[in-house]
C-alpha positions as CSV (number, residue, x, y, z in Angstrom):
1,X,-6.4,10.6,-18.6
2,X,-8.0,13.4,-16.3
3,X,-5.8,15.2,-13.4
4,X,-7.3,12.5,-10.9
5,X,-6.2,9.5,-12.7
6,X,-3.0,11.1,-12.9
7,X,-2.4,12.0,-9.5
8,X,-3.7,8.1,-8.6
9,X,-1.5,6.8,-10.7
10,X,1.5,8.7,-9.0
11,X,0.6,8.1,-6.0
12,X,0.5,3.8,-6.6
13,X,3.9,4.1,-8.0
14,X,5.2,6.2,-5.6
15,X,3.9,3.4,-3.1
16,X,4.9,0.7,-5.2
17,X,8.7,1.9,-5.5
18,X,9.0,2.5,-1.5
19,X,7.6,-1.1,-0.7
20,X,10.1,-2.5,-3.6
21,X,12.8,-0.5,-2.0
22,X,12.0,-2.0,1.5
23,X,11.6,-5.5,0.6
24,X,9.2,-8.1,0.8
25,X,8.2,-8.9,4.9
26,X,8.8,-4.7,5.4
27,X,5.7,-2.5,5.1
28,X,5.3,1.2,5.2
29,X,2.8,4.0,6.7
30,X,0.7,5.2,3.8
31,X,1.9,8.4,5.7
32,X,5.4,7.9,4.4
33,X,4.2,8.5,0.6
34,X,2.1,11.0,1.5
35,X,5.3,13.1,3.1
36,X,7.2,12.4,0.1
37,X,4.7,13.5,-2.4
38,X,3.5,16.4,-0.6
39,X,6.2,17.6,1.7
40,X,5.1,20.0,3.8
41,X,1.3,19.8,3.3
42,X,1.5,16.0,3.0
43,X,-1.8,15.8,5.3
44,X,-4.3,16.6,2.3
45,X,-2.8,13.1,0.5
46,X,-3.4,10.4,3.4
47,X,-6.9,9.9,2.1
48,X,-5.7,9.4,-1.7
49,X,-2.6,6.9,-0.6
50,X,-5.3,5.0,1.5
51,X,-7.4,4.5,-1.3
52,X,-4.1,4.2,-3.6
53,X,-3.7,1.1,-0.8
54,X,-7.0,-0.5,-1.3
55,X,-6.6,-0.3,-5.2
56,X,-3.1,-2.4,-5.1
57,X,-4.4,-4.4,-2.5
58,X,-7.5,-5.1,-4.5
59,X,-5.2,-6.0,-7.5
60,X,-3.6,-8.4,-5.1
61,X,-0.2,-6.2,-5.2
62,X,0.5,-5.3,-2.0
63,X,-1.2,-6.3,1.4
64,X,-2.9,-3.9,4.0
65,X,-2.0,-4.5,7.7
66,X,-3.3,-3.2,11.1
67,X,-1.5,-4.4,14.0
68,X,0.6,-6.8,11.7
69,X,-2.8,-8.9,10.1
70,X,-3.7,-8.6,7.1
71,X,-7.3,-6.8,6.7
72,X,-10.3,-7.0,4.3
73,X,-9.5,-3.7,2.0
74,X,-12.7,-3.0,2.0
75,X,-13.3,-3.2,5.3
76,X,-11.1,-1.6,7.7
77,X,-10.6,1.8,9.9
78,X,-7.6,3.4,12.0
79,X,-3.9,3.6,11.7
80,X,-2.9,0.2,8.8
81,X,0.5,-0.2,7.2
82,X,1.2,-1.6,3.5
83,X,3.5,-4.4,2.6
84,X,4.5,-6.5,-0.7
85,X,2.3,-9.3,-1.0
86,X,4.7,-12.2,-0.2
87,X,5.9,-15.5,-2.0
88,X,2.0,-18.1,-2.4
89,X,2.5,-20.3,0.5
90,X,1.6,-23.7,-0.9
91,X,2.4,-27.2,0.8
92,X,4.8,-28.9,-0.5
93,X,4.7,-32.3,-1.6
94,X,6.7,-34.7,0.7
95,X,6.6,-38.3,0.0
């Protein structure tokens, strides 16, 4: 596994854990991993935890929000937030 695929592995658990540790219905700033992986100079991570983002969200793990909607991972710009994907809603069956 190369130093890349290291550090992208990292950085979707370290996104993973924080969304578990919120809860379903809570999201998070990709900022927030960023800070705690790279303290200080956290900046240089945002673009790696957004991409980190659109791979979970690809791999229908986690969903990507702007202004609390959901957004096309591949197609999307500006501030977004990530949260646990969420129980399927299916109808139920009333007679």
């Amino acid at each position: 596994m190369s130093n890349g695929q290291t550090t992208s592995v990292i950085i979707e658990k370290a996104v993973l854990e924080l969304l578990n540790e919120r809860g379903v219905g809570k999201s998070i700033c990709p900022s927030e991993v960023a800070r705690i992986l790279g303290g200080d100079g956290w900046r240089h991570l945002m673009e790696s935890v957004r991409a980190a983002g659109v791979r979970l969200a690809l791999a229908n793990q986690i969903e990507i929000t702007q202004k609390g909607e959901v957004v096309d991972p591949l197609d999307f710009r500006g501030p977004v937030r990530f949260r646990l994907k969420g129980p399927s809603e299916t109808p139920t069956n009333r007679p």
